[in-house]
Every structure is written in structure tokens, then in C-alpha cells.
C-alpha positions in Angstrom: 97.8 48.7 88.4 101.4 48.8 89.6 102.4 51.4 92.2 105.8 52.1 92.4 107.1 54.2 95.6 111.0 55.8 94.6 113.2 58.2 94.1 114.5 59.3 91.0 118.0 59.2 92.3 118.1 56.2 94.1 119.9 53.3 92.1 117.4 50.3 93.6 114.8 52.4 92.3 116.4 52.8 89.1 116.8 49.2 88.4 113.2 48.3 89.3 112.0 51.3 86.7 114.2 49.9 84.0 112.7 46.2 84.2 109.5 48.1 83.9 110.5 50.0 81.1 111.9 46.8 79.5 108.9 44.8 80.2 106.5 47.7 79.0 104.2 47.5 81.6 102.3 51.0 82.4 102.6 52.2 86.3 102.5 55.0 88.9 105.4 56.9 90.2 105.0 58.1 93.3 108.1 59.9 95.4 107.7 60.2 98.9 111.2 61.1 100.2 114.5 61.3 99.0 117.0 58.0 99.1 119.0 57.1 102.1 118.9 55.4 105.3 115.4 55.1 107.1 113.8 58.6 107.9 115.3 60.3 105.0 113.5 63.6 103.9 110.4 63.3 103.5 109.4 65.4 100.0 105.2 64.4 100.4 104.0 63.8 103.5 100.8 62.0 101.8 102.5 60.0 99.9 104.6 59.0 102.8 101.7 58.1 104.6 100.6 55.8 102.2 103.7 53.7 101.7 104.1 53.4 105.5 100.4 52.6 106.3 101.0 49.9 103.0 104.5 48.7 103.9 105.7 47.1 107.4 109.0 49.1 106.2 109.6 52.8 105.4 112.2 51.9 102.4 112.2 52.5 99.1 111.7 51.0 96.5 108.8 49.3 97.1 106.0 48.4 95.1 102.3 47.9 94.9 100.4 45.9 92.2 96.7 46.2 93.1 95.4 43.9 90.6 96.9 40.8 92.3 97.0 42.5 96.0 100.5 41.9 96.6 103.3 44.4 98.3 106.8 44.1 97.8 109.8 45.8 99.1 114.1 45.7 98.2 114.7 45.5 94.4 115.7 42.8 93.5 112.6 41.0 94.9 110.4 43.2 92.9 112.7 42.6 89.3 112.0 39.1 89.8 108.2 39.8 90.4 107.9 41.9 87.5 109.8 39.1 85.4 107.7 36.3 86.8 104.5 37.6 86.3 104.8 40.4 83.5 107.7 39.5 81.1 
């Protein structure tokens, strides 16, 4: 399953959901605060958690696919994931 931590306005965020749209690969949205520099607003504090506990970084977007255990944070690293492993 891929796990995809963003925000709905945040451009980084909107290039990695477009790959994934393009690639047609199914995956969770999750939105734990809004786009900016580090410590932006936090919208779920759960969800927040999460991505912090998961990720050495609190950025977005950053993604988790579970079936192959790997983590991976800026966009552009996680479009060429996506096209390496699911195009």
C-alpha cells in the first residue's frame, strides 16, 4: 500500500499525486499540516505523529509504500520511485 503524507495545496505534493494518477496506482492521502517551511500548521495532530515518528524529517511530501518497507521524502525522489517501480 502507498501512503502519501501532503497537502492539497502544496505544488511538490501535487506533482507526486499526478505521477500517481498517471501511473494508476491506488493510495492513501493523508494531510497532516498545511505547506510551508518546517512547523507549519499542524491540521491532525495524529497524523502528524505518524509522519514524524516514520520520517527523520517533518516535510511534506513524503511517502510510505508498506509493501516494499521503504520511506521516502522531497518529490522528485518519490516520482522517480513511483516510475521505477510502478510505471
Amino acid at each position: 500500500m502507498l501512503e502519501l503524507y501532503q497537502a492539497e495545496s502544496c505544488p511538490h505534493s501535487g506533482d507526486v499525486r499526478q505521477t500517481l494518477t498517471d501511473i494508476g496506482v491506488s493510495y492513501v492521502i493523508h494531510n497532516p499540516r498545511r505547506p510551508g517551511s518546517e512547523g507549519g500548521d499542524v491540521l491532525n495532530e495524529q497524523t502528524h505523529q505518524m509522519m514524524t515518528k516514520l520520517s527523520s524529517e517533518d516535510s511534506i511530501p513524503f511517502l510510505v509504500d508498506t509493501d516494499r518497507e521503504e520511506t521516502l521524502a522531497e518529490s522528485e525522489a518519490i516520482v522517480d520511485y513511483l516510475e521505477s517501480h510502478y510505471a
